[in-house]
C-alpha positions as CSV (number, residue, x, y, z in Angstrom):
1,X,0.0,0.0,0.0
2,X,3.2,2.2,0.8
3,X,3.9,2.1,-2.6
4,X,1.5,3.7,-4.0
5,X,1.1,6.7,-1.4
6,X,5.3,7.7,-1.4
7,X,5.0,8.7,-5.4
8,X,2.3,11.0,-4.2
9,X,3.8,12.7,-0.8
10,X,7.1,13.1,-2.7
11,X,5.2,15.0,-5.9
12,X,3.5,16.9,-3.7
13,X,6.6,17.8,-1.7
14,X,8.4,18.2,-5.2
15,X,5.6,20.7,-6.3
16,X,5.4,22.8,-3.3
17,X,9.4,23.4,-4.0
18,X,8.3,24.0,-7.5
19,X,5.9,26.3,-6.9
20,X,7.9,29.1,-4.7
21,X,11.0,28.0,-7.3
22,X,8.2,29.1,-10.0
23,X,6.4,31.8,-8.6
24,X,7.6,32.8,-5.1
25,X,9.6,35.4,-6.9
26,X,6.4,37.0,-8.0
27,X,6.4,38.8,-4.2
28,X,10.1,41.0,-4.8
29,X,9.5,42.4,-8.1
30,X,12.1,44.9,-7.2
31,X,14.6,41.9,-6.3
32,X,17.1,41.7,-9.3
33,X,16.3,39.2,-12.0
34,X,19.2,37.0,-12.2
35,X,19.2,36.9,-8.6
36,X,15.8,35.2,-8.5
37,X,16.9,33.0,-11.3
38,X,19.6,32.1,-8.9
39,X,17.5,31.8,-5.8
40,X,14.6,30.1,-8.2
41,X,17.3,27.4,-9.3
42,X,18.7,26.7,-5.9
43,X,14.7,25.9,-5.0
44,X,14.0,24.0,-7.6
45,X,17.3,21.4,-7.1
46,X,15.1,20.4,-3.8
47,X,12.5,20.0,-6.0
48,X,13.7,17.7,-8.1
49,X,15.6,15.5,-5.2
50,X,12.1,14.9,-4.9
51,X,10.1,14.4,-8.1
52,X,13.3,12.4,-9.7
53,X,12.7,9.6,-7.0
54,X,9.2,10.0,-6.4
55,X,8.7,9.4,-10.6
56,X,11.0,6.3,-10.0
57,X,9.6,4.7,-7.2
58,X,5.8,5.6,-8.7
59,X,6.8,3.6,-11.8
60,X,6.8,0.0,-10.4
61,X,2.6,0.9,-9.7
62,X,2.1,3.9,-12.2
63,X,3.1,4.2,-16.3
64,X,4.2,7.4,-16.7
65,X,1.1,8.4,-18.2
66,X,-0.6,8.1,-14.8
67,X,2.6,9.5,-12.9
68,X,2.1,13.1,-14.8
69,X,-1.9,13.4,-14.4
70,X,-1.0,13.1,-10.4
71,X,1.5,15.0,-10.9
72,X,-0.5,18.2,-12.6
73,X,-3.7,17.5,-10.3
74,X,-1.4,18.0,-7.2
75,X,0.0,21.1,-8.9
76,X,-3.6,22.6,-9.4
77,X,-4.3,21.4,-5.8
78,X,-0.6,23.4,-4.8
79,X,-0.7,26.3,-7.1
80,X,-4.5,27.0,-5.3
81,X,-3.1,26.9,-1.9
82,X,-0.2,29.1,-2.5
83,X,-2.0,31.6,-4.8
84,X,-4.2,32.3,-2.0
85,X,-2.3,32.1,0.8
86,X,1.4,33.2,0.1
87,X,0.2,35.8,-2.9
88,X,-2.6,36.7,-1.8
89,X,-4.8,36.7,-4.7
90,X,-8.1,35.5,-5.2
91,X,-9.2,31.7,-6.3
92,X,-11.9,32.7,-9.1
93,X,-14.6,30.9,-10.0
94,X,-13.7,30.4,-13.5
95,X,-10.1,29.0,-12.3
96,X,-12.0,26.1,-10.1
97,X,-14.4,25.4,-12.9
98,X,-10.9,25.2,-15.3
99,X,-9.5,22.9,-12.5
100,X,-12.5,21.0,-12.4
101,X,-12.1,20.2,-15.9
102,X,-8.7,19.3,-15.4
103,X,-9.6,17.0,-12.3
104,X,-12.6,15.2,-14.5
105,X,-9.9,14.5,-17.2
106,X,-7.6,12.5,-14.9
107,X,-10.5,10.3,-14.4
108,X,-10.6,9.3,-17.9
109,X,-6.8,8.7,-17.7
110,X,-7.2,6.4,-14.5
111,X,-10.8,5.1,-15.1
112,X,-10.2,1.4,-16.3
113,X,-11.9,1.2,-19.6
């Protein structure tokens, strides 16, 4: 059962790196640009000491096809959390119903047909 929970706690560790590596920056606009490509890089290396074994463990219970939908839904799930809470902007209803859609198409990907 551990084996198929680990692929998702490590993506979703992976993508909360990602997330401030991709848009933490967005906060110090008057920060230097290649010093938050530097800082953003430095993030993201944590990221992917994540997502690198996280995609290789999830492989012996996931194809890869299955490894990315998780992957983006717990990016949406992410990206929500930290747009509202660290940048403080507003979750709008067309953004849910977008994510919605995004959420109903990893059930096609996972439903067994």
């Amino acid at each position: 059962m551990i084996k198929y929970f680990a692929p998702i706690v490590l993506l979703t560790i992976s993508n909360i790196f990602m997330t401030f590596a991709w848009y933490g920056h967005l906060k110090y606009k008057n920060t230097a640009l290649w010093t938050v490509i530097l800082i953003s890089w430095g993030i993201a290396f944590f990221e992917y000491c994540f997502q690198v074994p996280a995609n290789r463990i999830g492989h012996e219970v996931y194809d890869a096809a299955h490894l990315k939908t998780i992957q983006e839904v717990i990016t949406l799930v992410v990206f929500c959390f930290f747009s509202v809470f660290y940048l403080k902007e507003d979750l709008k209803w067309n953004y849910i119903v977008g994510f919605v859609l995004i959420i109903l198409a990893a059930f096609f990907v996972f439903k067994k047909w």
